[in-house]
C-alpha positions as CSV (number, residue, x, y, z in Angstrom):
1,X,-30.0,-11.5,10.6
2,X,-26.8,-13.9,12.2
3,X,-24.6,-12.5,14.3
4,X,-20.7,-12.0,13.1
5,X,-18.4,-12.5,15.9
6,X,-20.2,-9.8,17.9
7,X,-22.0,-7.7,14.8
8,X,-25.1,-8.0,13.3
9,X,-25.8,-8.4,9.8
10,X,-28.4,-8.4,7.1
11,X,-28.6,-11.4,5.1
12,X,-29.0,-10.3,1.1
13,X,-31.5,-12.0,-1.5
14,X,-30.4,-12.6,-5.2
15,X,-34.7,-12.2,-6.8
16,X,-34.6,-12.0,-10.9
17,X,-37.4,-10.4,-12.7
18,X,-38.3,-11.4,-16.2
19,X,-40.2,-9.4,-19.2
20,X,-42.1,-10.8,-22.2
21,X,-42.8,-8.0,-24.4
22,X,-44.3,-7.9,-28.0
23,X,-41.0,-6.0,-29.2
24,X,-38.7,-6.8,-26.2
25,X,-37.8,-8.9,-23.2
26,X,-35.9,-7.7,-20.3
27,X,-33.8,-9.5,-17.4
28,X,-33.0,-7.6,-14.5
29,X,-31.1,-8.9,-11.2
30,X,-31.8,-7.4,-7.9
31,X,-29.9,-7.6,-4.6
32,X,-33.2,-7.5,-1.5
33,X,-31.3,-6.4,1.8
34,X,-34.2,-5.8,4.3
35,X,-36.7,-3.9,2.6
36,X,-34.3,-2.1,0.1
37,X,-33.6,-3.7,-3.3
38,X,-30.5,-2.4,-5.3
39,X,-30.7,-3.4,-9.1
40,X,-27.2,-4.9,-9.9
41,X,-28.0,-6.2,-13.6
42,X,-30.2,-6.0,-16.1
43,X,-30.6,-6.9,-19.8
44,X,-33.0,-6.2,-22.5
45,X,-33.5,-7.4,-26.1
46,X,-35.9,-7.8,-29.0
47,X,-38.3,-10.5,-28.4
48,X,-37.7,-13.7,-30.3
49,X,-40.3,-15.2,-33.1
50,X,-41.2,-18.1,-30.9
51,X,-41.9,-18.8,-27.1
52,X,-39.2,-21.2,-26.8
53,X,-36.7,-19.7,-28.5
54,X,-37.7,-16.1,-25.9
55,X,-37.9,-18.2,-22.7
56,X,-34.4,-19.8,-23.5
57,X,-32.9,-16.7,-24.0
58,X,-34.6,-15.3,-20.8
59,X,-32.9,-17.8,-19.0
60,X,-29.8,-17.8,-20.1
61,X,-29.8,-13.8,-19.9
62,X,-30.7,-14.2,-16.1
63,X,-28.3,-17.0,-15.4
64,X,-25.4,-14.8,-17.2
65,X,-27.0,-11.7,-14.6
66,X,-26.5,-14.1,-11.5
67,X,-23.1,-15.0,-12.7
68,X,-21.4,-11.9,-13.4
69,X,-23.1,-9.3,-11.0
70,X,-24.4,-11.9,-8.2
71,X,-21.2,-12.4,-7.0
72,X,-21.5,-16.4,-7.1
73,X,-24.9,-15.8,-5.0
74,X,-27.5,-18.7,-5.8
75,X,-31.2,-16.7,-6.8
76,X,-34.0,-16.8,-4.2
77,X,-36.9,-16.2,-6.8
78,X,-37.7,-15.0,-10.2
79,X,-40.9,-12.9,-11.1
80,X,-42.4,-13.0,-14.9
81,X,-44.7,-10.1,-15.9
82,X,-46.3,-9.8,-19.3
83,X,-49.4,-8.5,-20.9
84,X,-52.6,-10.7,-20.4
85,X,-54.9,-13.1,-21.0
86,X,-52.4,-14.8,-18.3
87,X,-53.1,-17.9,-16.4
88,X,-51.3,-16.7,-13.5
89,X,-52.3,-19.7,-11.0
90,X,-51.2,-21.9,-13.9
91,X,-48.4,-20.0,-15.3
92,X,-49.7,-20.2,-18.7
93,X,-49.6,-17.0,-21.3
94,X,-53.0,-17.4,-23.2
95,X,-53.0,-15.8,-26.6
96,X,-51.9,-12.3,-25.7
97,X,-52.5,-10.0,-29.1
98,X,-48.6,-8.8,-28.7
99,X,-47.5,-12.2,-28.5
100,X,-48.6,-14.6,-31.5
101,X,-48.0,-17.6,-30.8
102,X,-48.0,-17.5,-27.1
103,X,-50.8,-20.0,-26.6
104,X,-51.3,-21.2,-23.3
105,X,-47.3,-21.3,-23.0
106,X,-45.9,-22.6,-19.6
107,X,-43.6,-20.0,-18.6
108,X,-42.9,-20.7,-15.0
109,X,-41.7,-25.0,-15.7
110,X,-38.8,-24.1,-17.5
111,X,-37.7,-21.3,-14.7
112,X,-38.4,-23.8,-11.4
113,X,-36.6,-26.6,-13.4
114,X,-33.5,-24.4,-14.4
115,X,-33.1,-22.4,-11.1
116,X,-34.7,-24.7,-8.7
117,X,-36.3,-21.6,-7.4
118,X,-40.3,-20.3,-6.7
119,X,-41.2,-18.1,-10.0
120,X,-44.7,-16.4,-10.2
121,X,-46.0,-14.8,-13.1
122,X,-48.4,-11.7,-13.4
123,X,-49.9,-9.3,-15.7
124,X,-47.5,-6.6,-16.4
125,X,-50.1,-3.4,-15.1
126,X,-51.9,-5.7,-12.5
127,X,-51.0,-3.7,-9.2
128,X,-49.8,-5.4,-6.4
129,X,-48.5,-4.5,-2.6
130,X,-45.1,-2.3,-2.1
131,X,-42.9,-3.8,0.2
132,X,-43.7,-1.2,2.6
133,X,-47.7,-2.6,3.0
134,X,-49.2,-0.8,-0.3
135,X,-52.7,0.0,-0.5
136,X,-56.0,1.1,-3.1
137,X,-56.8,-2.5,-4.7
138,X,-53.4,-3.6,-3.4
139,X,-54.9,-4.0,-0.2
140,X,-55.2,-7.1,1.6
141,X,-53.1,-8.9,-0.7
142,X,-49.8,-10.5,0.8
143,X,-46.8,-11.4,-1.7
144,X,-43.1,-13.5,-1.4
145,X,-41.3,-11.2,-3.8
146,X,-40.3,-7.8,-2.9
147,X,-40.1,-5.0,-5.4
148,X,-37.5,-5.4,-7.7
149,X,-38.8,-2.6,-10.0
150,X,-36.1,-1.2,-12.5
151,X,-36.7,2.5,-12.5
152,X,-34.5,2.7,-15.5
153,X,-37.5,1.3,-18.0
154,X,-36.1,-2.0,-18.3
155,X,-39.5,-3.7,-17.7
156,X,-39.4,-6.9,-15.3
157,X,-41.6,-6.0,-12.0
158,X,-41.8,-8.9,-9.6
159,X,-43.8,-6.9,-7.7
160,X,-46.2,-7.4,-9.9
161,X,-45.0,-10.5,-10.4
162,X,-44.9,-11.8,-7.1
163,X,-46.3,-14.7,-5.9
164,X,-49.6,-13.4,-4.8
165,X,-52.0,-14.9,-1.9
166,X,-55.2,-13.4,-1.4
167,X,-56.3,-12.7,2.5
């Protein structure tokens, strides 16, 4: 929070969340103002026929997103889900049957090196904390990226996503 001449306001976060789907990827942009998190864009298309060729449109999907609906904001972090065998420690999507192709792929290098930004990556149905504290197998588990879930379908969950540390 800063103080504006006599007011207080809220600092907002720009987070991107990321999708890698056997028949489609999704970006989607999210806006983190305290604990709530307001979707401002969000993009979804058929997955590519190679890894490179999907993570370079996944970036340049996301950096269009922070352009046009971030309102010049720079992004604070980007979450990756897909479906698993994942390397999530190593960033590395290991051979997933939905994916061929996708062996031991670095997906987070590309992200950190284009946005200059933390990105974590996670199993798509792994479950993970709420920003409100969570619980069941959630529990005990501390993360750096809210919920930026799109409640629309459009995949991308950087909440289970999020750069997770185990207490």
């Amino acid at each position: 929070m800063h103080d504006a001449g006599g007011g207080i306001f809220r600092m907002s976060t720009l987070l991107g969340g990321l999708d890698i789907g056997g028949t489609k990827c999704a970006a989607v942009l999210g806006r983190a103002e305290g604990d709530r998190i307001e979707i401002v864009g969000k993009h979804s298309f058929p997955t590519p026929d190679t890894p490179e060729e999907a993570l370079a449109s996944l970036c340049d999907e996301l950096a269009c997103l922070a352009a046009s609906a971030g309102g010049g904001e720079p992004l604070a972090a980007v979450g990756v889900s897909c479906g698993g065998p994942l390397d999530s420690r190593r960033g590395r999507i290991l051979s997933p049957p939905n994916l061929p192709g996708w062996d031991g792929i670095d997906v987070l290098t590309p992200l950190r090196e284009r946005f200059g930004v933390p990105a974590a990556l996670q199993n798509a149905p792994t479950p993970a904390p709420s920003p409100n504290g969570g619980g069941g197998r959630a529990r005990g588990v501390q993360h750096d990226l809210p919920d930026l879930r799109d409640r629309n379908g459009c995949g991308s969950d950087p909440e289970r996503s999020a750069v997770c540390r185990r207490k």
